[in-house]
Structures are given as structure tokens and as C-alpha cells.
PQR file of N, CA, C, O and H, with PARSE charges and radii, in Angstrom:
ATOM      1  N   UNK A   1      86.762  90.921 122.547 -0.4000 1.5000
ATOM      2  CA  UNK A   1      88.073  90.625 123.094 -0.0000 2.0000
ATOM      3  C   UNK A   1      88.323  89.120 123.229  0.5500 1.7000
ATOM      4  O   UNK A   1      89.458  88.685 123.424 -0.5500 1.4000
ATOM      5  N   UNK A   2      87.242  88.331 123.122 -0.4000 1.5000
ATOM      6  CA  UNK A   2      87.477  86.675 123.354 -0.0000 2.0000
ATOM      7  C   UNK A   2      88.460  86.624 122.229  0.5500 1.7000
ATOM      8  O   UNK A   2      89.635  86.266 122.307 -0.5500 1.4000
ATOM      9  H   UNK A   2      86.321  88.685 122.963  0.4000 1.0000
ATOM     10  N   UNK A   3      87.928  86.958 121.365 -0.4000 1.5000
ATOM     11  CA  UNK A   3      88.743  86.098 119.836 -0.0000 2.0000
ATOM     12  C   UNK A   3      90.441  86.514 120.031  0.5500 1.7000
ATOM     13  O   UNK A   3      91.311  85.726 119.662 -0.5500 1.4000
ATOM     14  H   UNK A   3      86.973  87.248 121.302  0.4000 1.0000
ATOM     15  N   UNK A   4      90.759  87.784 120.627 -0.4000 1.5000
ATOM     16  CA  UNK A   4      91.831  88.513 120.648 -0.0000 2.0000
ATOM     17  C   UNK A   4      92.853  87.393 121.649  0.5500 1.7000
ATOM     18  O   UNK A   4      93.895  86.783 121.410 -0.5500 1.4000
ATOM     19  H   UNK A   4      90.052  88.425 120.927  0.4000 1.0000
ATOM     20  N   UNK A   5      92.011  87.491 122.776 -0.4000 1.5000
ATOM     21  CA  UNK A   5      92.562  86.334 124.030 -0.0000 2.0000
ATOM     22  C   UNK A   5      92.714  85.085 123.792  0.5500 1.7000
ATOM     23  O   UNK A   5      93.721  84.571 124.280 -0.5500 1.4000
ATOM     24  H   UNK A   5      91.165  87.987 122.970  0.4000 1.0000
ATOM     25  N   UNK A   6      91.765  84.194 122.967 -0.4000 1.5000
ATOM     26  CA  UNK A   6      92.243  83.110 122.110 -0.0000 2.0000
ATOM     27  C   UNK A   6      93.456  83.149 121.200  0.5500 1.7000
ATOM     28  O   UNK A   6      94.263  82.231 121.347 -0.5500 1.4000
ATOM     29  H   UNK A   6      90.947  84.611 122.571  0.4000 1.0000
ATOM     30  N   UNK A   7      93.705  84.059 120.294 -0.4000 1.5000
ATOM     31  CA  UNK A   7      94.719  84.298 119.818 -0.0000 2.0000
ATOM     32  C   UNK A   7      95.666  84.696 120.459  0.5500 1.7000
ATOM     33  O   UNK A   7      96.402  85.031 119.530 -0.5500 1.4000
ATOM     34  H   UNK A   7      93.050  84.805 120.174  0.4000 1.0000
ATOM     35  N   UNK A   8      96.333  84.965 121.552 -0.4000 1.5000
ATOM     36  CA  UNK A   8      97.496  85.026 122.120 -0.0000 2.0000
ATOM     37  C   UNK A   8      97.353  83.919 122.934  0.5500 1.7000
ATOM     38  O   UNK A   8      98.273  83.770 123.738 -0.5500 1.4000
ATOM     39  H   UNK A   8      95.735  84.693 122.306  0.4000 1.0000
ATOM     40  N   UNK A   9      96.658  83.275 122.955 -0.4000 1.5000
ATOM     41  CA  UNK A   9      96.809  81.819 124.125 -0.0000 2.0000
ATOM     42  C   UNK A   9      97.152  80.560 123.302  0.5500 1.7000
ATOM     43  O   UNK A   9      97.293  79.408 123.712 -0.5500 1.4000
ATOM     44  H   UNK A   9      95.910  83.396 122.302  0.4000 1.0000
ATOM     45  N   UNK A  10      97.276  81.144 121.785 -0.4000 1.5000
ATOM     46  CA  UNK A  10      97.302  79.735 120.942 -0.0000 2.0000
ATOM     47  C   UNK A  10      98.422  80.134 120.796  0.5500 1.7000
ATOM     48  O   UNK A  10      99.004  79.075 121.031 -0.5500 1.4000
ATOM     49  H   UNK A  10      97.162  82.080 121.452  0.4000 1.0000
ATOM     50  N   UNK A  11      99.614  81.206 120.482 -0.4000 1.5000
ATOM     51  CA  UNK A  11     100.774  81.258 120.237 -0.0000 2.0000
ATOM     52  C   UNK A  11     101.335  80.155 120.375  0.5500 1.7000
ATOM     53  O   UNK A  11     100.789  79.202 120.929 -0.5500 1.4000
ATOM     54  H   UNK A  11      99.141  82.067 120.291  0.4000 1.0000
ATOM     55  N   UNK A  12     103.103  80.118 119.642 -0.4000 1.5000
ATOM     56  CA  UNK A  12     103.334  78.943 119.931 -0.0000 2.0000
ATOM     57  C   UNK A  12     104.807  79.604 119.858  0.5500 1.7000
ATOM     58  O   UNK A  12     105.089  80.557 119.131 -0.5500 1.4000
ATOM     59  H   UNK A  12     103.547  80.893 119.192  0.4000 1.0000
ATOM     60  N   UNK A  13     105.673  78.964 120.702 -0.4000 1.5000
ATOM     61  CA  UNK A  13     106.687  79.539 121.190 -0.0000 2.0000
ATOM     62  C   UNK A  13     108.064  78.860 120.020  0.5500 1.7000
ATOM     63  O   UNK A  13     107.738  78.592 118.863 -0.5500 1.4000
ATOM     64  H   UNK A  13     105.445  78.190 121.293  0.4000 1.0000
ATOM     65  N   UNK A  14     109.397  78.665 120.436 -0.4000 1.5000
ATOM     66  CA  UNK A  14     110.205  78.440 119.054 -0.0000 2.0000
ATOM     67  C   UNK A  14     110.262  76.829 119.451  0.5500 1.7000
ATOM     68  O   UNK A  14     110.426  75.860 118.710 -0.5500 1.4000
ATOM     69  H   UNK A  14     109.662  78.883 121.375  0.4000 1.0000
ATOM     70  N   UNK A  15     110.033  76.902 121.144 -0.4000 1.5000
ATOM     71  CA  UNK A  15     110.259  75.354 121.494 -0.0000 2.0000
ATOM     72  C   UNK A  15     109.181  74.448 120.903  0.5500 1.7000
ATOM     73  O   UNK A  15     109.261  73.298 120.470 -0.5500 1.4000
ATOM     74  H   UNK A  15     109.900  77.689 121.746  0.4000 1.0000
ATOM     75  N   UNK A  16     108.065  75.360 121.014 -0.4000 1.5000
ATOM     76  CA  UNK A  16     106.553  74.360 120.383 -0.0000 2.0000
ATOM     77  C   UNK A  16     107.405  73.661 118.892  0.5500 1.7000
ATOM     78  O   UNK A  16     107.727  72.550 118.471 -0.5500 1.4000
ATOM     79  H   UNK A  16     108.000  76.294 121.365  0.4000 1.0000
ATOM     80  N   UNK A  17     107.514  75.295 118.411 -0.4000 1.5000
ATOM     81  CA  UNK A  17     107.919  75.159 116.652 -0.0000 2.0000
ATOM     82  C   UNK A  17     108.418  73.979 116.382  0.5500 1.7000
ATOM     83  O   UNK A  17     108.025  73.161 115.550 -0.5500 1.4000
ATOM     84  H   UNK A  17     107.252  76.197 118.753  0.4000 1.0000
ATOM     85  N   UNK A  18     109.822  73.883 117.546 -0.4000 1.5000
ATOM     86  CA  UNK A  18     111.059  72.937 117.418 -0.0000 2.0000
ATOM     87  C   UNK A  18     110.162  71.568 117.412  0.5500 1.7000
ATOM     88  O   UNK A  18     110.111  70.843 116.419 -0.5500 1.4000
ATOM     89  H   UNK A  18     110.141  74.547 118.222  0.4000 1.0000
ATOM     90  N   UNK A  19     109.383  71.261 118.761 -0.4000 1.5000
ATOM     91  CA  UNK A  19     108.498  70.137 118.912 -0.0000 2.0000
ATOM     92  C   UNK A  19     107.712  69.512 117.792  0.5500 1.7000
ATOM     93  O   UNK A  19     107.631  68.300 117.594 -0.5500 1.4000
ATOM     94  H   UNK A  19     109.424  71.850 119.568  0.4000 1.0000
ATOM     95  N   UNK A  20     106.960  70.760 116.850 -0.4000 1.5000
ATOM     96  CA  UNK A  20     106.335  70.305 116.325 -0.0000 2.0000
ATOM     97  C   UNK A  20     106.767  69.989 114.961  0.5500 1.7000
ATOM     98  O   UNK A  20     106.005  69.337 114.247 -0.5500 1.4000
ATOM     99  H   UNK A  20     107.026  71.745 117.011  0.4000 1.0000
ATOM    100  N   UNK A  21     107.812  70.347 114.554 -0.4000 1.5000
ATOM    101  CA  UNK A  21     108.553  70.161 113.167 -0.0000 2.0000
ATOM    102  C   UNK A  21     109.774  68.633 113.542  0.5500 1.7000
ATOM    103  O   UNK A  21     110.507  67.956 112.820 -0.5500 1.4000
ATOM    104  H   UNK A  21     108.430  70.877 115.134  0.4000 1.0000
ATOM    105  N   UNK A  22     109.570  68.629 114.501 -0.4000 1.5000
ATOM    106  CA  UNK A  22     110.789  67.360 115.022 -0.0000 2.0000
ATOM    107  C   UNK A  22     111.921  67.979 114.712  0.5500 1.7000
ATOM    108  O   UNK A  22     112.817  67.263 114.266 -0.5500 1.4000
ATOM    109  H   UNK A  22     108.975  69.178 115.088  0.4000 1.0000
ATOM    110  N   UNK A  23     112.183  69.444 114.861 -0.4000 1.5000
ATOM    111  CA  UNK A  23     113.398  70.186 114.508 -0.0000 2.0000
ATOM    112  C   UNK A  23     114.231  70.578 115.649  0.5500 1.7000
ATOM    113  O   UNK A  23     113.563  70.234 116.625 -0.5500 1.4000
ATOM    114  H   UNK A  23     111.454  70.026 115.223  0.4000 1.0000
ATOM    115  N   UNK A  24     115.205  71.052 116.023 -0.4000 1.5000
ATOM    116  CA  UNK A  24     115.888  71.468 116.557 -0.0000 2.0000
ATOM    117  C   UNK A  24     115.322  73.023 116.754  0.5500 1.7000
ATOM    118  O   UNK A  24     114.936  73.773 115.858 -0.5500 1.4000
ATOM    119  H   UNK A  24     115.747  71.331 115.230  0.4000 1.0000
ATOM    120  N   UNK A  25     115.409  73.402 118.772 -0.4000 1.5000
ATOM    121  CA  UNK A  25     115.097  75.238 118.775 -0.0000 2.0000
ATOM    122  C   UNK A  25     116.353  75.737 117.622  0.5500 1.7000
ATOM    123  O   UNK A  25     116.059  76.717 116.937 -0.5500 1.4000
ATOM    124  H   UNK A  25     115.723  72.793 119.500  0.4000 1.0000
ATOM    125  N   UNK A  26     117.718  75.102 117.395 -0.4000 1.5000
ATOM    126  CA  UNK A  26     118.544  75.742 117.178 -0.0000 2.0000
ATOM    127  C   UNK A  26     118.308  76.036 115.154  0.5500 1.7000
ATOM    128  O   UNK A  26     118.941  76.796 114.422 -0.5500 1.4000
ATOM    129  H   UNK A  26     117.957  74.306 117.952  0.4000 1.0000
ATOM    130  N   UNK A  27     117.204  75.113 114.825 -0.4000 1.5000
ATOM    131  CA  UNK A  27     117.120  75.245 113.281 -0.0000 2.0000
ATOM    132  C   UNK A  27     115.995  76.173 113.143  0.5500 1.7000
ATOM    133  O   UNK A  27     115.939  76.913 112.160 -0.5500 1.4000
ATOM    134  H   UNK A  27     116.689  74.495 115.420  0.4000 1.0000
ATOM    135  N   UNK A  28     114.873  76.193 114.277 -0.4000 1.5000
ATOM    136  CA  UNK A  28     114.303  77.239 113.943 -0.0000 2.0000
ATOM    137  C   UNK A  28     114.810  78.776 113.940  0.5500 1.7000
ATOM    138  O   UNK A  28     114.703  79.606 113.037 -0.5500 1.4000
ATOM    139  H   UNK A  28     114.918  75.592 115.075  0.4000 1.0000
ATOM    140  N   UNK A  29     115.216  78.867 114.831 -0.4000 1.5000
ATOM    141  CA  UNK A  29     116.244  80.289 115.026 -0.0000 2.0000
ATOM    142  C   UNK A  29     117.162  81.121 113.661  0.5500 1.7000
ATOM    143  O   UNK A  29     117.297  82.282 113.275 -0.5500 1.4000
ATOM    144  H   UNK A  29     115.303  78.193 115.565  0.4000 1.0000
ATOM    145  N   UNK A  30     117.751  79.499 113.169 -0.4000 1.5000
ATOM    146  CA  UNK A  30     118.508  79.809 111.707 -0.0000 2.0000
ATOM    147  C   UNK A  30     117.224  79.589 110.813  0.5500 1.7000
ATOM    148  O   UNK A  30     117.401  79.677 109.598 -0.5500 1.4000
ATOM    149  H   UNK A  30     117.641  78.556 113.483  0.4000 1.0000
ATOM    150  N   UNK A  31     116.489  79.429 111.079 -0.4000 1.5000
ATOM    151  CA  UNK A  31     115.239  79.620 109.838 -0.0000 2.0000
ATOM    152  C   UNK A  31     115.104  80.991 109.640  0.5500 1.7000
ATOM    153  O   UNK A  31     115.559  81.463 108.598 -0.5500 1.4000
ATOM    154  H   UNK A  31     116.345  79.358 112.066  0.4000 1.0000
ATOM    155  N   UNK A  32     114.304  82.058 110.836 -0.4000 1.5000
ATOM    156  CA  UNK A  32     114.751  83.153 111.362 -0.0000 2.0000
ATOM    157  C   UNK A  32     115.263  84.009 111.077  0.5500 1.7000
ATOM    158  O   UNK A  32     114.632  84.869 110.461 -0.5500 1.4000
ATOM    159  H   UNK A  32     113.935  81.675 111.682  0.4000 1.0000
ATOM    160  N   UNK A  33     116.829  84.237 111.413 -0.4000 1.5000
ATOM    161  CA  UNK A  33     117.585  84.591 110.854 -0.0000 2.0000
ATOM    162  C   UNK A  33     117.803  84.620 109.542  0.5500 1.7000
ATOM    163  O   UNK A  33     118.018  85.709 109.009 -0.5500 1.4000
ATOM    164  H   UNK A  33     117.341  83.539 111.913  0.4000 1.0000
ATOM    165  N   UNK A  34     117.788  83.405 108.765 -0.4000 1.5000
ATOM    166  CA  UNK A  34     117.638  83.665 107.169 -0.0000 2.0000
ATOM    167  C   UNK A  34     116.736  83.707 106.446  0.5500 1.7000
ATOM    168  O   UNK A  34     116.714  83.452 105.242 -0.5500 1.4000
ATOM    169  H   UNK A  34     117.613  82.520 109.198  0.4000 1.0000
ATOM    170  N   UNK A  35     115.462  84.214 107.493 -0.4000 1.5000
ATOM    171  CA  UNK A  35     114.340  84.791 106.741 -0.0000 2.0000
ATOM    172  C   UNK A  35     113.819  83.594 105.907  0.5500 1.7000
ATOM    173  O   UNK A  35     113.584  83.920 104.744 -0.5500 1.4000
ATOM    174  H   UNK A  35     115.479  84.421 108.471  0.4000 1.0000
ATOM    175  N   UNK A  36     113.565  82.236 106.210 -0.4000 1.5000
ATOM    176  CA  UNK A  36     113.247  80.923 104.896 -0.0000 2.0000
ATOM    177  C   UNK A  36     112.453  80.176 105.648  0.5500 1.7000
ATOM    178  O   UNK A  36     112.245  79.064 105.163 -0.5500 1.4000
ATOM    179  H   UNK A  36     113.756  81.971 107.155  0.4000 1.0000
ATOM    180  N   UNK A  37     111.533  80.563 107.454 -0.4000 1.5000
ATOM    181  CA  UNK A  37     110.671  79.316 107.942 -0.0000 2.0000
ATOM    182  C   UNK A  37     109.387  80.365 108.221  0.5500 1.7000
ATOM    183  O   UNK A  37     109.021  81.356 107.589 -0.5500 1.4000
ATOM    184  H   UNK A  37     111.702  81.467 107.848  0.4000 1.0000
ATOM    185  N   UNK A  38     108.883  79.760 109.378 -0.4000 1.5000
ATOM    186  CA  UNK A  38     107.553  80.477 108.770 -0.0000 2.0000
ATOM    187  C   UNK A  38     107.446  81.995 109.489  0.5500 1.7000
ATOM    188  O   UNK A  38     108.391  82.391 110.171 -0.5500 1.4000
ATOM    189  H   UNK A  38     109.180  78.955 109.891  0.4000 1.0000
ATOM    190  N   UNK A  39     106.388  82.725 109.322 -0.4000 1.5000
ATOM    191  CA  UNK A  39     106.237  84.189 109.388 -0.0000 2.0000
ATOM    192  C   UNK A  39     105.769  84.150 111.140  0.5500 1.7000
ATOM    193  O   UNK A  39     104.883  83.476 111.664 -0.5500 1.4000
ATOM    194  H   UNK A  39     105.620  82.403 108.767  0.4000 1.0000
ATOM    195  N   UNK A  40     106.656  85.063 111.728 -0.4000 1.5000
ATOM    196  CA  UNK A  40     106.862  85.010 113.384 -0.0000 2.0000
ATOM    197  C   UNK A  40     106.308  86.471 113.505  0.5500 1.7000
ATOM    198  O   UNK A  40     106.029  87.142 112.511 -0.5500 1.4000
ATOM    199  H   UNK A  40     107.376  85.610 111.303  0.4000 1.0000
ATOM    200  N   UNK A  41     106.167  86.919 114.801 -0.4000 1.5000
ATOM    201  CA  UNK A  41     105.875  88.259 115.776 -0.0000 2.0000
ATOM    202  C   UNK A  41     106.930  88.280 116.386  0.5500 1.7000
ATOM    203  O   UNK A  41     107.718  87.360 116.605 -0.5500 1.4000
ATOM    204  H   UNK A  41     106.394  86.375 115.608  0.4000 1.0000
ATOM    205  N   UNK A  42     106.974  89.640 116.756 -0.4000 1.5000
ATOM    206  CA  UNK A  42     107.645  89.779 117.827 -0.0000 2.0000
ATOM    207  C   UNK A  42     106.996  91.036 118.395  0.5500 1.7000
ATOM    208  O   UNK A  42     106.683  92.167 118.024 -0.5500 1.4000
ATOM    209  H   UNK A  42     106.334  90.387 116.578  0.4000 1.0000
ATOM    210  N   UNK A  43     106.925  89.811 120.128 -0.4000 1.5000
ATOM    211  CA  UNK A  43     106.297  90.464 121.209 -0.0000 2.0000
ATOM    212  C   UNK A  43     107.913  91.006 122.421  0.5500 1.7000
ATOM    213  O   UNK A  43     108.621  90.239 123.074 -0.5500 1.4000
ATOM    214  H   UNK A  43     107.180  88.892 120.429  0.4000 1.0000
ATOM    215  N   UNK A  44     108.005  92.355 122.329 -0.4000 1.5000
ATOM    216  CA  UNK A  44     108.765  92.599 123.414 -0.0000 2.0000
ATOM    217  C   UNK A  44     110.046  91.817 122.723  0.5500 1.7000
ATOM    218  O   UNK A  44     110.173  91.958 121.507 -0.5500 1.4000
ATOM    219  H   UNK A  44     107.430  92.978 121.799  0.4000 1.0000
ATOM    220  N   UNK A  45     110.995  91.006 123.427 -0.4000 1.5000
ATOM    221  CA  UNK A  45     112.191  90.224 122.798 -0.0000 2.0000
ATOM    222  C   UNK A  45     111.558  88.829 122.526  0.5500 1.7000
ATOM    223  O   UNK A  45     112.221  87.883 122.100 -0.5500 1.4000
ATOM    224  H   UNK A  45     110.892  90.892 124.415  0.4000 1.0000
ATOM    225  N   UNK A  46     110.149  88.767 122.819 -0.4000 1.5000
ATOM    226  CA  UNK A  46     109.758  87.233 122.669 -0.0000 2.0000
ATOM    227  C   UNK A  46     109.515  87.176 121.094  0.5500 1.7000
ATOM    228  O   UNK A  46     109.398  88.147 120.346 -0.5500 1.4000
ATOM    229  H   UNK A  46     109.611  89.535 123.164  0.4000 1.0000
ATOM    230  N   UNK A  47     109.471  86.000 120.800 -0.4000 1.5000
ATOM    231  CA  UNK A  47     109.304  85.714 119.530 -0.0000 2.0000
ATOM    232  C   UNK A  47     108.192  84.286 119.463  0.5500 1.7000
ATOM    233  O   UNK A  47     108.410  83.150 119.883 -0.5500 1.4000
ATOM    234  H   UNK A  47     109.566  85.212 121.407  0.4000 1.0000
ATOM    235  N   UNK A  48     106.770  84.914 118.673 -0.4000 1.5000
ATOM    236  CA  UNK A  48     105.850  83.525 118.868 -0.0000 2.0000
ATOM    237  C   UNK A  48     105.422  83.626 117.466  0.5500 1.7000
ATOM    238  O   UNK A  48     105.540  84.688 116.856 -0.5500 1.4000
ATOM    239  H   UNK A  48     106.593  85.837 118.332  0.4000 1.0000
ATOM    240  N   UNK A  49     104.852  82.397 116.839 -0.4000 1.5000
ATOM    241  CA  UNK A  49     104.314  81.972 115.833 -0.0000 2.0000
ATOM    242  C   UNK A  49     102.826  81.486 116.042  0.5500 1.7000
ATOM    243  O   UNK A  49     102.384  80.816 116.976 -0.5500 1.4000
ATOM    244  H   UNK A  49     104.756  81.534 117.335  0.4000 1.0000
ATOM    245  N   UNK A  50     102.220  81.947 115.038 -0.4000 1.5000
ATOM    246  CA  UNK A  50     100.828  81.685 114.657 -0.0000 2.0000
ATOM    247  C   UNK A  50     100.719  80.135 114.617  0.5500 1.7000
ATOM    248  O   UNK A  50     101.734  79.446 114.523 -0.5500 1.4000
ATOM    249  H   UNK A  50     102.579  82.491 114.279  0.4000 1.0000
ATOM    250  N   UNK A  51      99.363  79.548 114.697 -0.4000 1.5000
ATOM    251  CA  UNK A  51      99.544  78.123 114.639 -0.0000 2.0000
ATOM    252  C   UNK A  51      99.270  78.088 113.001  0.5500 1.7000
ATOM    253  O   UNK A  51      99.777  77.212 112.300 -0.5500 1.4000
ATOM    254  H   UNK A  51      98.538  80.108 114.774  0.4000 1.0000
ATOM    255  N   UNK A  52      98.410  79.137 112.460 -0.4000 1.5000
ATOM    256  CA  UNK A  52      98.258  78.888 110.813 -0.0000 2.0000
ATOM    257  C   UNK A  52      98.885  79.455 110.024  0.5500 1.7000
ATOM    258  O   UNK A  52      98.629  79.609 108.830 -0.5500 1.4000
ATOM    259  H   UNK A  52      97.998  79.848 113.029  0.4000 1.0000
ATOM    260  N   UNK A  53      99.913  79.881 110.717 -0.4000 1.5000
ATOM    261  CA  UNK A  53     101.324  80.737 109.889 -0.0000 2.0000
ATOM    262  C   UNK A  53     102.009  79.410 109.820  0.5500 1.7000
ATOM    263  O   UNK A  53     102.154  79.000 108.669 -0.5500 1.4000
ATOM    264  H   UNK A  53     100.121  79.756 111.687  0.4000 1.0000
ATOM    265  N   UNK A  54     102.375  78.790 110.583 -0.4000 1.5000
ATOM    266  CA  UNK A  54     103.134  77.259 110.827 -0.0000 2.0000
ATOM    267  C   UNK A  54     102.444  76.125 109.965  0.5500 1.7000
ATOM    268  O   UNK A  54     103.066  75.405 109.184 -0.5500 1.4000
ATOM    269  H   UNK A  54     102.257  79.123 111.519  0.4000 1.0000
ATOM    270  N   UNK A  55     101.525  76.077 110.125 -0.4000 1.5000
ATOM    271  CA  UNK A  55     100.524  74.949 109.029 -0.0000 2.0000
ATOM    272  C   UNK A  55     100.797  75.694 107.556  0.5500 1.7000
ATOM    273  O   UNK A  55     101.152  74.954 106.638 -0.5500 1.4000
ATOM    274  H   UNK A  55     101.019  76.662 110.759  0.4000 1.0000
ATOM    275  N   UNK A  56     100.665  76.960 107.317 -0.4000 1.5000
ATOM    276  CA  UNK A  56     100.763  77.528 106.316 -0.0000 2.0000
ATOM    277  C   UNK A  56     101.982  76.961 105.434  0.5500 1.7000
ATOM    278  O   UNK A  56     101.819  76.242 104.448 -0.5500 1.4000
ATOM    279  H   UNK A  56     100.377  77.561 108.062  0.4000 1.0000
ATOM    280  N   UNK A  57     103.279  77.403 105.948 -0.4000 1.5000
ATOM    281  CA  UNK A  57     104.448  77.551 105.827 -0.0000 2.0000
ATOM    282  C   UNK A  57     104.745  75.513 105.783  0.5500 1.7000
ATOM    283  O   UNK A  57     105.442  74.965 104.929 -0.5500 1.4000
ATOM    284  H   UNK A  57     103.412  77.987 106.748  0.4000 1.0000
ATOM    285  N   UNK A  58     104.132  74.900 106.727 -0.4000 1.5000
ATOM    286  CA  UNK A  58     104.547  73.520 106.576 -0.0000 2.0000
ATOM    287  C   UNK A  58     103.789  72.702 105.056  0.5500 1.7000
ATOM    288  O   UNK A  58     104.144  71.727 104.394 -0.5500 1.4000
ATOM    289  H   UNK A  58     103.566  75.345 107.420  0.4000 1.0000
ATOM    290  N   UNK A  59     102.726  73.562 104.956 -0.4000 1.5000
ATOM    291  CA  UNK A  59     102.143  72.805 103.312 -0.0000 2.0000
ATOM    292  C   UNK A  59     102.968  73.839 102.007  0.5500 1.7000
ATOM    293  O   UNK A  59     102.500  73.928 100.872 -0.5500 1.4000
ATOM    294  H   UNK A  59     102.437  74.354 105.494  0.4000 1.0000
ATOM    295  N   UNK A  60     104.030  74.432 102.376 -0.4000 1.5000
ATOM    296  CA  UNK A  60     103.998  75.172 101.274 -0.0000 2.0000
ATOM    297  C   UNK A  60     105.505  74.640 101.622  0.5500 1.7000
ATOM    298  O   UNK A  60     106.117  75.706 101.556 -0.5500 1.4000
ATOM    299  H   UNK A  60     104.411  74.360 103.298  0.4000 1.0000
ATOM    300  N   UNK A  61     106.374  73.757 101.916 -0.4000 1.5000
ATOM    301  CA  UNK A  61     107.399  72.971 101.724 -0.0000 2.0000
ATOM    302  C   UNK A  61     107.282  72.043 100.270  0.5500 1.7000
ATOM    303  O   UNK A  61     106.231  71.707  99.724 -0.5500 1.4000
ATOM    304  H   UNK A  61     105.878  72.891 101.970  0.4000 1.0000
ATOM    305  N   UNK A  62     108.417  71.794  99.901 -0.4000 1.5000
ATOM    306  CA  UNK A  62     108.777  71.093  98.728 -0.0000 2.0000
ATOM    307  C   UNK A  62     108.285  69.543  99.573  0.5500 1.7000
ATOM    308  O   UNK A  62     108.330  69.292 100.778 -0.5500 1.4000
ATOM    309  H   UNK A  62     109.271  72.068 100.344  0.4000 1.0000
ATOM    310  N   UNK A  63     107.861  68.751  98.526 -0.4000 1.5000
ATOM    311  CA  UNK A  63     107.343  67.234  99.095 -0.0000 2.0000
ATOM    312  C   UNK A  63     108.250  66.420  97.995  0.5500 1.7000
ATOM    313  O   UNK A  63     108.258  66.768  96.814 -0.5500 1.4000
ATOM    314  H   UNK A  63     107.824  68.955  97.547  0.4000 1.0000
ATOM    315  N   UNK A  64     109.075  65.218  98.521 -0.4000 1.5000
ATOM    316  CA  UNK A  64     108.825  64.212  97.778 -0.0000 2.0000
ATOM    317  C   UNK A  64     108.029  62.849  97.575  0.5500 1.7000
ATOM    318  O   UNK A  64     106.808  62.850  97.731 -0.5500 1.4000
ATOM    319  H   UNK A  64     109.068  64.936  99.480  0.4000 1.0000
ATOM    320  N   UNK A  65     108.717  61.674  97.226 -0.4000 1.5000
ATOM    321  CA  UNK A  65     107.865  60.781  96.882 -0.0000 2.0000
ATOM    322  C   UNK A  65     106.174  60.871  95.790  0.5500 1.7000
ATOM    323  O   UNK A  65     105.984  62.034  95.433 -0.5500 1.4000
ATOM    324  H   UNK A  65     109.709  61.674  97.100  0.4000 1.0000
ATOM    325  N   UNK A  66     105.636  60.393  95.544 -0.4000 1.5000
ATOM    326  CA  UNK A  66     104.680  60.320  94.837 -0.0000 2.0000
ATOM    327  C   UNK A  66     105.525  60.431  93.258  0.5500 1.7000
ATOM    328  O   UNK A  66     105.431  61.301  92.392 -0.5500 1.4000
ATOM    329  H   UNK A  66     105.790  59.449  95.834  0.4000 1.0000
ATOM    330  N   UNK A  67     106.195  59.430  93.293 -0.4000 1.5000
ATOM    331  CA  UNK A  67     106.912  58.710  91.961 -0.0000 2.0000
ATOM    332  C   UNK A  67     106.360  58.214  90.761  0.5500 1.7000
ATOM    333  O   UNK A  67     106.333  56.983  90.745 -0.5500 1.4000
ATOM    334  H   UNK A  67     106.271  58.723  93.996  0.4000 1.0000
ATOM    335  N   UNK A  68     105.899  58.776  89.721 -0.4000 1.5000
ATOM    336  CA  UNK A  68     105.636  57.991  88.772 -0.0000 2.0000
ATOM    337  C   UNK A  68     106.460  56.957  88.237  0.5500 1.7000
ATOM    338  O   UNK A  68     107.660  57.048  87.977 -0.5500 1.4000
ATOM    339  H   UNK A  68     105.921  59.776  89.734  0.4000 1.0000
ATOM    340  N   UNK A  69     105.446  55.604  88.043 -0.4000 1.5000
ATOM    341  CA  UNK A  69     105.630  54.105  87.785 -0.0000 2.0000
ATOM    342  C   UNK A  69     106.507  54.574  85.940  0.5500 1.7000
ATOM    343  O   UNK A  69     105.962  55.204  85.033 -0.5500 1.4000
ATOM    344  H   UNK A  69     104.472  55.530  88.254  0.4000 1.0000
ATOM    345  N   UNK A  70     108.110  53.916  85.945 -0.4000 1.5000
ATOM    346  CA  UNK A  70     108.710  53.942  84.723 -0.0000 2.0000
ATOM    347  C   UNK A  70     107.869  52.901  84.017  0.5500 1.7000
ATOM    348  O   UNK A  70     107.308  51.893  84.449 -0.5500 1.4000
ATOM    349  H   UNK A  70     108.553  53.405  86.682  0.4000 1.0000
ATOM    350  N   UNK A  71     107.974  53.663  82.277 -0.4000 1.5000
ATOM    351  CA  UNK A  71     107.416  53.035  81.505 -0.0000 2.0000
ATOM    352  C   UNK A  71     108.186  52.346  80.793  0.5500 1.7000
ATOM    353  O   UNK A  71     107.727  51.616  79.915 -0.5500 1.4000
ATOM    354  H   UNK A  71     108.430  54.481  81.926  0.4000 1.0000
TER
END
């Protein structure tokens, strides 16, 4: 049961999400809703995210920069 109790104590709520993306609660919500941010639970009406569903979902974003030098 430790591992179980660790895992609901690491949840991370939409405000963490918001915190940790420098996003708005209100963009995670429309993430959500249109089904396009990362993969959530739902506990009761709460709604929490994995911390490696979130890391997941944040390396699997489009990146720019890393420009190749014109020839």
C-alpha cells in the first residue's frame, strides 16, 4: 500500500498543472475539454494529473529553435 499512498500524494491538481506549465487554470481546463493536454483522472468531481503523465505530455510538445546554419 506505500507505493499506492505515494501515488495519490504526488497528484497534482489543475492549479499545480497551471503553475507548472506557466499556464493559465483557465487553459488547462480548455486543454481538457478538447481532449489535446495531458491524460487526467477523475476522482469523484476532482480532477488530478499524474506527475509522469505531465512530463510525458510536456516532452511530446512540438519544440522550436534548433535552426540549421543557411548555406
Amino acid at each position: 500500500m506505500a507505493t499506492t499512498d505515494k501515488t495519490v500524494n504526488s497528484l497534482l491538481n489543475e492549479h499545480d498543472v497551471a503553475r507548472i506549465t506557466g499556464l493559465s487554470v483557465a487553459s488547462v481546463r480548455r486543454w481538457r475539454l478538447l481532449r489535446r493536454g495531458p491524460k487526467y483522472l477523475k476522482i469523484g468531481a476532482a480532477v488530478r494529473y499524474k506527475p509522469e503523465d505531465l512530463s510525458d505530455w510536456i516532452e511530446s510538445r512540438p519544440s522550436g529553435g534548433g535552426h540549421q546554419e543557411e548555406r
